[in-house]
C-alpha positions in Angstrom: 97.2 98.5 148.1 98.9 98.3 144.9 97.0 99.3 141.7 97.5 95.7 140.5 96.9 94.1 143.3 93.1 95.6 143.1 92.7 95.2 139.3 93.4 91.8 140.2 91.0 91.2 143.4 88.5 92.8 141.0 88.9 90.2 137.9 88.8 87.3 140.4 86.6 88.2 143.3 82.1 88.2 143.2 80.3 89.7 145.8 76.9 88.4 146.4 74.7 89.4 149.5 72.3 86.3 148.9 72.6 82.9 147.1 70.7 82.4 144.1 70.6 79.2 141.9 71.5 81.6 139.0 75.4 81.9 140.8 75.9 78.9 139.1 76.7 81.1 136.0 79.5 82.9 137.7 81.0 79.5 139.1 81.2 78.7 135.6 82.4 81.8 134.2 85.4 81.7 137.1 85.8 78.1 136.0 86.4 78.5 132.3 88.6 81.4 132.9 91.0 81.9 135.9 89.2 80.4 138.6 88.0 83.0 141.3 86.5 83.4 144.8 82.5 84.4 145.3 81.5 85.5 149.0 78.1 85.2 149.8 76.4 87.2 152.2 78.7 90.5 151.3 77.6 93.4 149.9 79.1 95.1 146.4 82.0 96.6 148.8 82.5 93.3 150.1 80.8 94.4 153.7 79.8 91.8 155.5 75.9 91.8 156.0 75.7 88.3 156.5 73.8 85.1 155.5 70.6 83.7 157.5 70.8 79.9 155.8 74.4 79.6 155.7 74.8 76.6 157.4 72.6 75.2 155.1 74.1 76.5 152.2 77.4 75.0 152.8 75.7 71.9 152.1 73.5 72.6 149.2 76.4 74.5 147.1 79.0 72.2 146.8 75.9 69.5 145.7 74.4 71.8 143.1 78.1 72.5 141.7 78.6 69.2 141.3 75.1 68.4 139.8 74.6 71.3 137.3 78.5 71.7 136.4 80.1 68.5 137.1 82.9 70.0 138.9 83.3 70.6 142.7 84.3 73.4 144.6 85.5 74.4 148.0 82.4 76.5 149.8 83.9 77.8 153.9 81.8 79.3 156.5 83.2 82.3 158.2 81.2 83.3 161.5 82.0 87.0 162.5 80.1 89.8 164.4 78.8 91.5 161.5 76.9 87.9 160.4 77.7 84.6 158.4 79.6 84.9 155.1 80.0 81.7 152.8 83.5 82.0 150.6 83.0 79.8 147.6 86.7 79.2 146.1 87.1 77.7 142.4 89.6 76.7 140.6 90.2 77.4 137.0 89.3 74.1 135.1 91.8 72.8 131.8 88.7 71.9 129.9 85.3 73.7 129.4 82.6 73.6 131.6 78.8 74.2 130.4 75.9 75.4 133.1 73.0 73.9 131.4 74.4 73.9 127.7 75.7 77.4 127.9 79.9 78.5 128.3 80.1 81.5 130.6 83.1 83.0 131.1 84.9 85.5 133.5 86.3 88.3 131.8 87.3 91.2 133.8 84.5 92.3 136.4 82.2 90.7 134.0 80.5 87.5 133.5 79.5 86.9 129.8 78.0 84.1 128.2 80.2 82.8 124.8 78.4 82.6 121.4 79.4 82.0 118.0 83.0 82.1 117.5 83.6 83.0 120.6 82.6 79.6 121.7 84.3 78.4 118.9 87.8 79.8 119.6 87.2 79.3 123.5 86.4 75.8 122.7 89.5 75.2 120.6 91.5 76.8 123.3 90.9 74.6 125.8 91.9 71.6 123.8 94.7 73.3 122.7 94.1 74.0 119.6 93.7 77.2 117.2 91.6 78.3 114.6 93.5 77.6 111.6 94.4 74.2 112.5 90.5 73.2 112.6 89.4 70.6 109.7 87.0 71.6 107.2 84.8 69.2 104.9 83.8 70.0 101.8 87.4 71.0 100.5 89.8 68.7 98.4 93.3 69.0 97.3 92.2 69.3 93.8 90.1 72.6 94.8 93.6 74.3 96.1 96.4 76.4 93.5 98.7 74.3 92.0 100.6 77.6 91.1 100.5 78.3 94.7 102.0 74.9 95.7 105.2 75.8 93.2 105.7 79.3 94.1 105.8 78.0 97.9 108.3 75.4 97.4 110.8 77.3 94.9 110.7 80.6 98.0 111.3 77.5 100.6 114.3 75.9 98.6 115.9 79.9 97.6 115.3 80.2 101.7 116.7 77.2 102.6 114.1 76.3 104.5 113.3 73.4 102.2 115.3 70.9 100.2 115.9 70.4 96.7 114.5 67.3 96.7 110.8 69.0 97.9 110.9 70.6 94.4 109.2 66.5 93.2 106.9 66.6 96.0 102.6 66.5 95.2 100.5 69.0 96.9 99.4 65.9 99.3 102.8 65.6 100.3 103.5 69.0 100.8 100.6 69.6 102.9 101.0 66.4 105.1 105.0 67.2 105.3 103.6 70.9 106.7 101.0 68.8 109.2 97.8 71.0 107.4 95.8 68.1 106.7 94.2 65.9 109.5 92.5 62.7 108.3 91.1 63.1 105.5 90.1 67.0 105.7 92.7 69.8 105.0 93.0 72.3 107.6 91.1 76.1 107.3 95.3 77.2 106.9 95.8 74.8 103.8 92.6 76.5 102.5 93.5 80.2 103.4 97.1 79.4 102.5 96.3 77.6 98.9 93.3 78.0 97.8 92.2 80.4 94.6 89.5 82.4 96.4 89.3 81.5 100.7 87.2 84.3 100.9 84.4 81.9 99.5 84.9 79.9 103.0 86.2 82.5 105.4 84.3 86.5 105.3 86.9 89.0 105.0 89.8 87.0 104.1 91.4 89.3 102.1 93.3 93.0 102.5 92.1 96.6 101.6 94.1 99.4 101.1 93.0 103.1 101.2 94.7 106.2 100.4 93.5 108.8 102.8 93.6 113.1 102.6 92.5 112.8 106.7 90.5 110.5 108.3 87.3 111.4 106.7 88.1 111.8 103.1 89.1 108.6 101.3 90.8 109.2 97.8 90.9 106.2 96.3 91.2 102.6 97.3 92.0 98.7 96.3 91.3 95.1 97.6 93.2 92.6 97.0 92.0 89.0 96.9 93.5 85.4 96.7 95.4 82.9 99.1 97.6 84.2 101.4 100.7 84.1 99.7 99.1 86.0 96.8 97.8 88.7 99.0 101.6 89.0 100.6 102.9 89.7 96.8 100.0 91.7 95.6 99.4 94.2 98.2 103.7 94.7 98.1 102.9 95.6 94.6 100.3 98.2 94.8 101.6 99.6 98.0 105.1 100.2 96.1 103.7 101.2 92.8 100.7 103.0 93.4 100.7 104.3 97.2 104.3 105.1 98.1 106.5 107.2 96.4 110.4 106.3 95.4 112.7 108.8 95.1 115.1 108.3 92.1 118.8 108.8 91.9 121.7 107.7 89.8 124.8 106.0 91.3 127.5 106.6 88.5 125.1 108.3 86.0 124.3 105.0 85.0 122.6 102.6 87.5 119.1 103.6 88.4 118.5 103.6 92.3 114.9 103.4 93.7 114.5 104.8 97.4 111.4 104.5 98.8 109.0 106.7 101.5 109.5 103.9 104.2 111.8 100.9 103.6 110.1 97.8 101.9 111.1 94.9 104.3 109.9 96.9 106.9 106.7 97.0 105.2 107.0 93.4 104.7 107.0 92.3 107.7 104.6 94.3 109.1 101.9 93.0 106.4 103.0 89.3 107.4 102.7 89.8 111.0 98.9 91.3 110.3 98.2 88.0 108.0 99.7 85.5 110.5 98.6 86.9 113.7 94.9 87.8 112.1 91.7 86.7 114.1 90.1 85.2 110.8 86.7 84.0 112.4 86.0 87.8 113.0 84.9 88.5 109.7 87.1 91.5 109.4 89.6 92.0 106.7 93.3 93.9 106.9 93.3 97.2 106.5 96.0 99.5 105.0 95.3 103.2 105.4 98.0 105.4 103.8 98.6 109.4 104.1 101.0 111.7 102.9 102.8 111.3 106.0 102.1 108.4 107.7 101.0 104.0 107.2 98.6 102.6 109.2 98.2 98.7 109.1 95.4 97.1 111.0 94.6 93.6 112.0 91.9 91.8 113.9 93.4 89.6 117.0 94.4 89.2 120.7 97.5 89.5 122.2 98.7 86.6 123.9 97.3 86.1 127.6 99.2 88.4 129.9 101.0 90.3 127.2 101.3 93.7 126.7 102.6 96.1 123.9 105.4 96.6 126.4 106.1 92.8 126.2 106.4 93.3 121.9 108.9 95.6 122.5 110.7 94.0 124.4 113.0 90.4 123.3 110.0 87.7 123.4 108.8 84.3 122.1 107.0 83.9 119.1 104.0 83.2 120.1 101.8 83.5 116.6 98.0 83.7 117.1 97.8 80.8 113.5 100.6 79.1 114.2 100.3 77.0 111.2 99.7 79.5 108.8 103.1 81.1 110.7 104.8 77.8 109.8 104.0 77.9 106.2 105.5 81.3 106.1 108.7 80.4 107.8 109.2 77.4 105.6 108.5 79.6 102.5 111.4 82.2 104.1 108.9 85.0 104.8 108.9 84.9 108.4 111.2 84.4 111.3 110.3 82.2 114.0 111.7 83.9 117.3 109.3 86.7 117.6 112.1 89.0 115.9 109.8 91.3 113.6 109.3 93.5 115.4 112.8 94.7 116.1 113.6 93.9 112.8 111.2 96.7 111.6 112.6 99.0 114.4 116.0 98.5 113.4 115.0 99.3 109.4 113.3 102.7 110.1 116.2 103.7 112.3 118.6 103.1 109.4 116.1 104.8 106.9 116.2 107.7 109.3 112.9 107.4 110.2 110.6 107.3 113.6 110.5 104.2 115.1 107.1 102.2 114.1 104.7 102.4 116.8 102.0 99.5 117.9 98.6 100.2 119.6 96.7 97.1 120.6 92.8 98.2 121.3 91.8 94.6 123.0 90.1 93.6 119.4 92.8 94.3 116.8 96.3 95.2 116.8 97.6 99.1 114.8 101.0 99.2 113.4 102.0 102.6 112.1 105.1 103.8 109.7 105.8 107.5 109.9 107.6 109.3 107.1 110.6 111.2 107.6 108.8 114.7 108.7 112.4 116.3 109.8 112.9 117.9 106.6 113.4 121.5 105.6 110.7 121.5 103.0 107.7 119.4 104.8 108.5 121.9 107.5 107.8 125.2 105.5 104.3 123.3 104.9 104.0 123.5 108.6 104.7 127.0 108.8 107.9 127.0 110.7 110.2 130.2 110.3 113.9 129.9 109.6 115.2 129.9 113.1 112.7 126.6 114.4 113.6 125.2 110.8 117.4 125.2 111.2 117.2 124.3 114.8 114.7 121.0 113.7 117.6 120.2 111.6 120.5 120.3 113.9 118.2 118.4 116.3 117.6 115.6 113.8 121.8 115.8 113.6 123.1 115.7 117.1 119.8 114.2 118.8 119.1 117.1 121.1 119.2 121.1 121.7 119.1 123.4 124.7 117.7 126.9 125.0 121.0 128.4 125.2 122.3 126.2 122.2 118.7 127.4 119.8 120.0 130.8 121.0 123.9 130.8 120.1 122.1 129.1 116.5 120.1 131.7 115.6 121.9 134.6 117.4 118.2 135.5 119.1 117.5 136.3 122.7 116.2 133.7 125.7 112.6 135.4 125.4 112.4 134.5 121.4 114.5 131.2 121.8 111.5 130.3 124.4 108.7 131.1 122.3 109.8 129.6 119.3 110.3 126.2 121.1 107.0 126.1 123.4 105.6 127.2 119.9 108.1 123.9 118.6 106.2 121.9 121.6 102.3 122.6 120.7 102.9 121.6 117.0 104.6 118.1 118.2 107.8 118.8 116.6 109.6 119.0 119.7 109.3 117.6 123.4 110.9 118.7 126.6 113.0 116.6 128.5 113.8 117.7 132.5 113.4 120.5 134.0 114.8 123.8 134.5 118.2 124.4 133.9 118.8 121.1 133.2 115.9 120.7 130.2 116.7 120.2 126.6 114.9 119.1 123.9 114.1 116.1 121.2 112.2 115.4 117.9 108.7 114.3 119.5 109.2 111.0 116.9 
């Protein structure tokens, strides 16, 4: 059996060896997730030890479903040797089913019963909608920036994502032209979007930014607070002013030419998927950690259903976890809207000569990291590297790959030095090998 195939049967299938009323949860669970099987009258390795009342039971199930969770279910009797086995098969349901008030929900091999904004965003979900397109009372038009509003629509109409004529439009308009009102209540993105201080409304809506000497000493640090489209210019600021360094040249001996650590647009769009795709009933906030040789950008969220970081990196939908928030950025020209960012950040490092960013998604927040350019003679003589690994680091950055025979004919060393200074190359993550034999070589490990 395939190793899907069993994480699968896992997720999906309950073994009980006796009914209890309390397998009414797990119906549920199955039912507000991906619907499921549950054999009664098996044990935990789904042998059959049978049931004594299941004839009985195959009448008093499907009644009980129906009574306590209002939905109904297929319950079979299977009659072997071994004993009586009920199989009670549920579908998944398209809207949510309570067991006496509570949500449960399958989750794995689990069962767990949904609270706070679990509930919440469960709830949404199954009416199809999201967090950030919820109403909120107790928030007016006139409580939202009007410099906000005029900054948005001068970035739409430079982006051409908004006409000239949207220059005369009132804040009303603009919000009902950009569907974040409904009724009379704005939606919790009009609020995060425009509003002075959304942290007052939503915990942790807002970014912080820590320089870092290792993971345990933090140097110094910043917050930055605001709507959303502040935080977006703000944290650009510090990061390029205070946090990464620019390298300064001359083109002519007259105009002044700023190159920075990582390239900004990468950046960009790596702070902007964080604030659009951000799970902003978790309470957490973004967080920026630089070092000397590295950027790591972290956001609370889920991936899609199904999705993995292979599916990122590969060409996809956009699929934005606050879709309305996402549209206010793609009307203002800071987003995309076909799931491109990624590969647009791949493609800017490449050109900038760096590693490609990497993604790590942890199940309850998503990691993107920015490596400098290491490949350098003079952050390698930090590292301790003699002249031959140095020089061969260098031609490896240049033609993408080196053999033991080629490291030897460079340095003019024999096989047994050549092979010790690269397995020494390999344990420091400068170098991996590739193949095997006489056929290996050998490339930057980013």
């Amino acid at each position: 059996m395939s190793t899907f195939a069993s994480v699968s049967e896992h997720q999906n299938i309950e073994y009980k060896s006796s009914w209890r009323d309390e397998y009414l949860k797990w119906i549920c669970g199955f039912a507000n997730a991906n619907g499921g099987t549950i054999f009664i009258g098996k044990d935990d390795n789904g042998k059959v030890v049978g049931v004594n009342d299941a004839k009985k039971l195959l009448e008093d199930i499907p009644n009980k479903v129906r009574d306590v969770l209002g939905i109904l279910v297929d319950v079979n009797l299977h009659q072997t040797k071994q004993g009586d086995y009920l199989e009670i098969v549920v579908e998944p349901y398209p809207n949510a089913i309570s067991y006496k008030g509570q949500y449960h929900y399958r989750s794995g091999s689990t069962k767990q019963e949904l609270k706070g904004s679990a509930l919440e965003k469960f709830l949404l979900q199954k009416k199809g909608k999201h967090w950030d397109s919820s109403p909120i009372p107790n928030v007016a038009v006139f409580d939202l920036k009007q410099d906000t509003f005029e900054f948005f629509k001068k970035r739409g109409i430079r982006s051409k994502r908004l006409d000239e004529e949207s220059l005369n439009d009132t804040p009303e308009q603009l919000l009902e032209n950009l569907e974040l009102t409904e009724g009379k209540y704005l939606k919790r993105a009009a609020l995060l979007l425009f509003h002075p201080k959304p942290v007052k409304f939503v915990t942790g809506a807002y970014i912080k930014i820590g320089y870092f000497e290792n993971d345990a000493d933090l140097i110094f640090q910043d917050e930055v607070h605001g709507n959303l489209f502040e935080q977006v210019e703000k944290t650009l600021d510090i990061l390029f002013t205070k946090y990464i360094k620019a390298i300064i040249s001359y083109e002519n001996k007259i105009h002044r030419i700023e190159t920075y650590e990582y390239p900004k647009d990468a950046i960009r769009e790596a702070l902007l998927n964080a604030i659009a795709h951000k799970d902003y009933s978790s309470g957490s906030t973004i967080q920026i950690s630089v070092y000397k040789d590295k950027i790591m950008i972290w956001n609370a969220g889920q991936l899609p259903e199904n999705w993995t970081i292979e599916t990122l990196l590969q060409k996809h939908s956009s699929s934005p976890y606050n879709p309305d928030i996402a549209n206010a950025f793609f009307r203002s020209g800071y987003i995309e809207s076909w799931g491109r960012g990624i590969n647009k950040m791949t493609i800017l490092c490449i050109e900038a000569g760096l590693p490609k960013p990497e993604f790590d998604y942890q199940g309850s927040g998503m990691w993107t990291i920015f490596r400098k350019d290491i490949y350098n003679a003079e952050h390698l003589q930090t590292l301790g590297l003699n002249d031959r690994q140095i020089k061969a680091v260098l031609y490896t950055k240049e033609n993408g790959r080196i053999t033991n025979s080629e490291y030897q004919q460079l340095n003019k060393i024999t096989d047994r030095t050549a092979l010790r200074d690269l397995e020494n190359l390999i344990s420091i993550n400068i170098f991996k090998r590739v193949g095997e034999k006489k056929g290996a070589y050998y490339e930057l490990f980013f």
